[in-house]
C-alpha positions as CSV (number, residue, x, y, z in Angstrom):
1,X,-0.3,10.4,-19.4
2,X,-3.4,9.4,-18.4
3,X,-5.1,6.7,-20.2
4,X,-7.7,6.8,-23.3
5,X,-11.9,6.4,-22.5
6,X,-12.9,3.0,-23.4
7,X,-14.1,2.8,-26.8
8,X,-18.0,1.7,-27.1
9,X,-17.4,-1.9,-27.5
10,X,-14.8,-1.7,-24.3
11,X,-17.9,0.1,-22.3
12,X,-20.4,-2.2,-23.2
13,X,-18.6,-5.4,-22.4
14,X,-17.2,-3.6,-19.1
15,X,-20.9,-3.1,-18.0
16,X,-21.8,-6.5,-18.7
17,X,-18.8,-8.1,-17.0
18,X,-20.0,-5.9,-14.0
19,X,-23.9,-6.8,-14.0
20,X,-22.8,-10.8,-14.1
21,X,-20.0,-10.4,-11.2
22,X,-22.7,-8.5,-9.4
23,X,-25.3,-11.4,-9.9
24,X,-22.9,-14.5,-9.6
25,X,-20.5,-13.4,-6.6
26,X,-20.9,-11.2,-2.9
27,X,-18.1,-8.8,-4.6
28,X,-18.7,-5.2,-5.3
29,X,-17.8,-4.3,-8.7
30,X,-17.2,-0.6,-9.5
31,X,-15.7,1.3,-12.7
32,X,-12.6,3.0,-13.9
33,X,-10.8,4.4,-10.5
34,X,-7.5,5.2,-10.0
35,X,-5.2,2.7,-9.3
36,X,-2.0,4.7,-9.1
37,X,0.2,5.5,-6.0
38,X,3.4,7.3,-6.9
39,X,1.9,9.2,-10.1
40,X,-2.0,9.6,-9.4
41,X,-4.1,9.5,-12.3
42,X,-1.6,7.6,-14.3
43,X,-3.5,4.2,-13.5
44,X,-7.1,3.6,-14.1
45,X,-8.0,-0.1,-13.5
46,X,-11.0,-1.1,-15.9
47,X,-12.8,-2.9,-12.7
48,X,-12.0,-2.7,-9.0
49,X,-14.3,-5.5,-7.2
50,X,-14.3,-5.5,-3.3
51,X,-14.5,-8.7,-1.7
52,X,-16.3,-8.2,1.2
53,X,-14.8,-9.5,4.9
54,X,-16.2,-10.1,8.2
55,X,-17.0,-6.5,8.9
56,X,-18.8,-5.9,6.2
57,X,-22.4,-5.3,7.9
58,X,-20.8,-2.8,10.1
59,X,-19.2,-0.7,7.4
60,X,-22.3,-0.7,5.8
61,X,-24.0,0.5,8.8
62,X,-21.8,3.8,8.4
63,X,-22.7,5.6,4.7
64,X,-23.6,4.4,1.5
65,X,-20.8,6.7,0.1
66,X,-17.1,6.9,0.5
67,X,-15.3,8.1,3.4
68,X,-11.9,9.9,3.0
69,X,-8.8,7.6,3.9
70,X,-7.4,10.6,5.2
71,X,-10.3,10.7,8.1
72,X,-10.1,6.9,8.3
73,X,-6.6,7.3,9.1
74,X,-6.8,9.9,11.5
75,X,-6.3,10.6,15.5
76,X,-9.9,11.2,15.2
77,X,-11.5,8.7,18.0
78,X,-14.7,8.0,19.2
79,X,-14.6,9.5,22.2
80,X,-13.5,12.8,23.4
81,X,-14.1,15.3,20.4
82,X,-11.0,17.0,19.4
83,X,-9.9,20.6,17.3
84,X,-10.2,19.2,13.7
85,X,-6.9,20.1,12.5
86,X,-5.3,18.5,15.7
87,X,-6.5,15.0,14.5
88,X,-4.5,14.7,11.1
89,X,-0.6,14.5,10.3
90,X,-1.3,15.7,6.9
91,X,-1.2,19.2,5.1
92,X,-4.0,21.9,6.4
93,X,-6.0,21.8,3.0
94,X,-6.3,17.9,2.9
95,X,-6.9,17.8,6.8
96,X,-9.7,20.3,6.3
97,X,-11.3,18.6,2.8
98,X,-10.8,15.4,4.7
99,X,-13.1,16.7,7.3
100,X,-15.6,18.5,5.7
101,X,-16.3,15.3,3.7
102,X,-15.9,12.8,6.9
103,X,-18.7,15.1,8.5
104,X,-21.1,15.5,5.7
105,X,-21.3,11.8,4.8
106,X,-21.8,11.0,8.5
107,X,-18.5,9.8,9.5
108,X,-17.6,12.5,11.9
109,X,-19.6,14.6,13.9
110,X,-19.0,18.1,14.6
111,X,-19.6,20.4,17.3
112,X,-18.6,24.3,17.9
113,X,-16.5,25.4,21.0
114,X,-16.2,29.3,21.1
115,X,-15.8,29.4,17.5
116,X,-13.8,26.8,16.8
117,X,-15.0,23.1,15.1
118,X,-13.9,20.1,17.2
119,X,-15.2,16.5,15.5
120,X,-15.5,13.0,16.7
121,X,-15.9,9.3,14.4
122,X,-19.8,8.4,14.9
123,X,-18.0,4.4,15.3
124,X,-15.5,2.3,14.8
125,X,-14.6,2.1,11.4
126,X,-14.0,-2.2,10.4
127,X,-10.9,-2.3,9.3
128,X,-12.0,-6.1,8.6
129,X,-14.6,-4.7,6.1
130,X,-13.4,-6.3,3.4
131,X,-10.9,-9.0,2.6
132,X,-9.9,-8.3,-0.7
133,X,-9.4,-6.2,-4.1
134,X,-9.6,-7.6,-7.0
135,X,-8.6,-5.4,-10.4
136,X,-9.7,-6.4,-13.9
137,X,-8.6,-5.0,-16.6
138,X,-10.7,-5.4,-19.5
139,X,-9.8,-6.0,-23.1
140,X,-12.7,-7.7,-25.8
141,X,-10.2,-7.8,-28.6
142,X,-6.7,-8.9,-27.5
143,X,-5.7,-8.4,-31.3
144,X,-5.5,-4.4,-30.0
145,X,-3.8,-5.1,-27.0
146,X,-2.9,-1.2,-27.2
147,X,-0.6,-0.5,-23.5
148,X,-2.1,-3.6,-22.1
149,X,1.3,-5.3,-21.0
150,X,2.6,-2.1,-19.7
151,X,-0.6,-1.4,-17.4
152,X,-0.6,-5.4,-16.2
153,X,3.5,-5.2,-15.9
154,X,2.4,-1.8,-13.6
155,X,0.0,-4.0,-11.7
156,X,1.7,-7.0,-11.0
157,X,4.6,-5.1,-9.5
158,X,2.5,-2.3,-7.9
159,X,0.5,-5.1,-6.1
160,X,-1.9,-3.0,-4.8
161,X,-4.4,-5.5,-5.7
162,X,-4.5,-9.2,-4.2
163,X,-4.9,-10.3,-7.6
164,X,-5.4,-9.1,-11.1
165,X,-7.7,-10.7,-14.2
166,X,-7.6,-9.6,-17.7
167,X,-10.9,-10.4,-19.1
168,X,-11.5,-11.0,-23.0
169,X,-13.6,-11.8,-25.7
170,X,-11.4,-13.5,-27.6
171,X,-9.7,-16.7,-27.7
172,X,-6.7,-17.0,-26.0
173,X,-3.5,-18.8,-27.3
174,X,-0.6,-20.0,-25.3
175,X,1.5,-16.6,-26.7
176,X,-1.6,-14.7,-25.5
177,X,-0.6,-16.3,-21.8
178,X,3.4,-16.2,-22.7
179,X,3.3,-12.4,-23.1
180,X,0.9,-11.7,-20.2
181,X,2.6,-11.4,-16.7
182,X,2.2,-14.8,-14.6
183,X,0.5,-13.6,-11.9
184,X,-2.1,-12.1,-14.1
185,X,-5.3,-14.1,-14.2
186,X,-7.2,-14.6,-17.6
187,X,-11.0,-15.1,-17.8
188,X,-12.5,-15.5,-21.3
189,X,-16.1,-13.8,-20.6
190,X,-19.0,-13.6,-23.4
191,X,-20.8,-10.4,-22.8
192,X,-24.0,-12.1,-24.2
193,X,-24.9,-15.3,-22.8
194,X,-22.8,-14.3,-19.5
195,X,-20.1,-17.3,-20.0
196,X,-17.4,-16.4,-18.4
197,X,-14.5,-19.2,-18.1
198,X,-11.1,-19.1,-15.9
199,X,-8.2,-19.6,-18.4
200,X,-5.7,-19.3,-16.2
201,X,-6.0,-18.4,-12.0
202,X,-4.2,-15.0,-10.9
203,X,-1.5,-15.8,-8.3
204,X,-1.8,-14.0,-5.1
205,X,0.0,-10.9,-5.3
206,X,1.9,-9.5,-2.2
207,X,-0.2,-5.5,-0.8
208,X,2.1,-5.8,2.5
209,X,5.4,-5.4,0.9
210,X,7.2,-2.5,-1.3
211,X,5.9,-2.2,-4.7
212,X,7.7,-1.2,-7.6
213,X,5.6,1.5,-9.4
214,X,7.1,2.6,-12.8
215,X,6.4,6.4,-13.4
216,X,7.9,7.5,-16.7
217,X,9.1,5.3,-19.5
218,X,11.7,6.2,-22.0
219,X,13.6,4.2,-24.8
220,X,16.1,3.2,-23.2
221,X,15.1,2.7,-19.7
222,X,11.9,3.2,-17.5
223,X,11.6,5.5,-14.3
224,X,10.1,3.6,-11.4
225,X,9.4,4.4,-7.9
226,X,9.5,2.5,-5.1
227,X,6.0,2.7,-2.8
228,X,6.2,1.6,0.8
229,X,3.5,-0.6,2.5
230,X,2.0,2.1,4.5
231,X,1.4,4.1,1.3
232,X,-0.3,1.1,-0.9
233,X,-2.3,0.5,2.9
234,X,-4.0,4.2,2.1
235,X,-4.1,3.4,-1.8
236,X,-5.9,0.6,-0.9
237,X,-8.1,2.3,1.6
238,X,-8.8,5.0,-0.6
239,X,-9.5,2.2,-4.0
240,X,-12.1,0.5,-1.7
241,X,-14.0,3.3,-0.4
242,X,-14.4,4.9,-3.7
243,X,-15.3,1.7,-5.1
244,X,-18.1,1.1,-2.2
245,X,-18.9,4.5,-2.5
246,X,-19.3,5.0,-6.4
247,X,-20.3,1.8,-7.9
248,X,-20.7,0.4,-11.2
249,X,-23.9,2.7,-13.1
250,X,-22.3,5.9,-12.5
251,X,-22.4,7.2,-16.0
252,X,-25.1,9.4,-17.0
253,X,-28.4,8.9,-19.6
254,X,-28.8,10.0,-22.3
255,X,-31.9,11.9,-23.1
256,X,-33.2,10.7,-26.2
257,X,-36.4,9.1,-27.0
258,X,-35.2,6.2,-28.4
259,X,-32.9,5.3,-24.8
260,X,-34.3,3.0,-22.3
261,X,-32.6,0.7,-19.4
262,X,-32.3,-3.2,-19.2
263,X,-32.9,-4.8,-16.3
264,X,-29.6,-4.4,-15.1
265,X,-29.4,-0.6,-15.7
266,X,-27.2,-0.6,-18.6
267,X,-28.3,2.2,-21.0
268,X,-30.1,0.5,-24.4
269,X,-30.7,2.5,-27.9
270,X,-34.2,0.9,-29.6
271,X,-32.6,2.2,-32.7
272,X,-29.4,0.3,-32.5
273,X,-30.2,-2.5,-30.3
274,X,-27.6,-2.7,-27.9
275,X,-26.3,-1.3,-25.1
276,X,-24.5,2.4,-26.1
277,X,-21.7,4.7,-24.2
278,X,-23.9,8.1,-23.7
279,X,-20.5,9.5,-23.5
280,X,-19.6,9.2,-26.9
281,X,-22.5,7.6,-28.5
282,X,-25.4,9.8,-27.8
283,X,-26.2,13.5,-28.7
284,X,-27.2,15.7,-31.8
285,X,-24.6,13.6,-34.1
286,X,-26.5,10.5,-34.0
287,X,-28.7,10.8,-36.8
288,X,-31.6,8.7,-34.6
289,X,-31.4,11.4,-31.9
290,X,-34.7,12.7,-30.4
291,X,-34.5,14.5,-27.8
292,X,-36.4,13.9,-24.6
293,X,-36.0,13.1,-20.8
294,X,-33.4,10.4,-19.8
295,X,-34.9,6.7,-18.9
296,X,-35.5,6.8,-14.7
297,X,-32.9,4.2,-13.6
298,X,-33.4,3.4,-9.1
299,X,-29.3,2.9,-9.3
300,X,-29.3,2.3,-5.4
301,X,-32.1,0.1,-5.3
302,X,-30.5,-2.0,-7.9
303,X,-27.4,-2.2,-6.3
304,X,-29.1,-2.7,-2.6
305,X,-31.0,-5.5,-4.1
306,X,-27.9,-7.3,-5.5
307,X,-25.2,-6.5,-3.1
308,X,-24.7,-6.2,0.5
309,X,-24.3,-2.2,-0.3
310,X,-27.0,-0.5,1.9
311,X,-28.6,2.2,0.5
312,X,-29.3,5.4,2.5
313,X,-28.8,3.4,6.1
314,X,-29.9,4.9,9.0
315,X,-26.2,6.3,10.0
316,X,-24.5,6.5,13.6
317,X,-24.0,9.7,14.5
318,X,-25.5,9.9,17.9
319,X,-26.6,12.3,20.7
320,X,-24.0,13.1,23.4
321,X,-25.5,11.3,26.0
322,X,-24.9,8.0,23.5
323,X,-21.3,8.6,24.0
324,X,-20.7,5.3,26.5
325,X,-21.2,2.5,24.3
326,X,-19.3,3.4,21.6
327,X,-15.8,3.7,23.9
């Protein structure tokens, strides 16, 4: 099943954990994606932070949003265009949604031939773009540790990450670290002053060898499934494009007179004084609702002026005669 929302004390302390990674590191933080392989949806990781490698500049050169794994991972080159669906070793539908959104974000570029769509990559993709993925999983009060142990049990033996971090609020006792898998880092962060100390390191986890997913979970025994390296490669692909791609603000404003934006675009209530979940916080029930536009938030400059992320770049997708010197 997949897992509950956040509860408003969860968000709030999620988006400060991301606005003080964003200030005090080069990583790209980005909120609640998937982090499933064998049972999709199953697994949403809190915080997925890209660590950016040496080709970094060059992905960013590309699109500020995701590109499809499936395209990245494709017979596509850059050379010779080629019949679209002759490029993938995938099923028709995913080749062709794999396409449409490799073109429209300005990975590919298309061409017609008599009717028929051939495509091309506009460059290289880095593989070396970035170096590594950090998840966190987030939990303010460990006395409600709720399916923690399960989802950092999952993680450890997924390993699609390089390492995991549970981040708390609370203080953390030697059975706090007894019950919580070794390899699993511990940061105690306070979402206030922006303290955040390393309790315990994560160990390096292991994304080039088989992972042990488990799927179902009964009394007696739990269903697992084995995932091979090739697949947690594309999990991992696709975890770091949606994280480049989506960010950390992507929640919506609530439009309500009394909502505004911090200087780190976290949505702020006057009336309470803190930072609120517009998803379950904001609307007719709240009796200091008064409706009006939503605060302006510049998300992308923001994020351009914090990260590397490069907001609307130029793009490569190139004239024919451009074709050279890019072989």
């Amino acid at each position: 099943m997949p897992e509950p929302v956040s509860s408003p004390s969860e968000f709030a302390f999620e988006l400060a954990l991301c606005a003080h990674l964003e200030q005090t590191t080069d990583w790209l933080p980005a909120r609640q994606l998937g982090a499933s392989v064998a049972s999709p949806g199953s697994r949403i990781i809190d915080v997925c932070a890209v660590v950016p490698g040496p080709g970094f500049d060059d992905r960013a050169r590309i699109t500020d949003r995701a590109v499809p794994a499936a395209a990245i991972e494709s017979d596509v080159g850059t050379g010779s265009a080629v019949f679209w669906r002759d490029g993938f070793d995938c099923r028709p539908g995913r080749a062709r949604r794999a396409t449409d959104r490799a073109v429209e974000v300005g990975f590919f570029e298309s061409e017609r031939r008599r009717s028929r769509e051939y495509v091309r990559r506009a460059a290289r993709y880095p593989d070396d773009w970035f170096s590594r993925l950090v998840g966190i999983e987030n939990k303010p009060d460990l006395g409600s540790p709720g399916d923690l142990l399960r989802q950092l049990r999952l993680d450890a033996s997924l390993a699609v990450f390089d390492e995991v971090i549970l981040t708390t609020e609370s203080y953390v006792t030697g059975a706090h670290l007894n019950r919580i898998p070794e390899a699993v880092g511990v940061w105690r962060f306070d979402p206030d002053t922006g303290d955040r100390e390393v309790v315990r390191e994560p160990r390096p986890l292991s994304p080039g060898s088989t992972g042990v997913e488990p799927v179902e979970y009964h009394s007696l025994h739990t269903d697992v499934a084995l995932v091979s390296p090739a697949e947690k490669r594309t999990a991992r692909l696709r975890l770091a494009e949606r994280a480049y791609g989506k960010g950390w603000r992507a929640y919506d404003l609530p439009g309500c007179a009394r909502a505004r934006v911090d200087a780190d675009g976290r949505p702020v209530c006057d009336h309470f004084e803190r930072v609120v979940d517009p998803g379950s916080e904001c609307g007719t029930d709240c009796p200091a609702f008064e409706a009006a536009d939503p605060p302006e938030l510049d998300r992308d400059g923001l994020r351009e002026s914090r990260t590397g992320w490069v907001a609307d770049p130029p793009g490569v997708v190139r004239r024919q005669s451009g074709l050279d010197r890019y072989r």
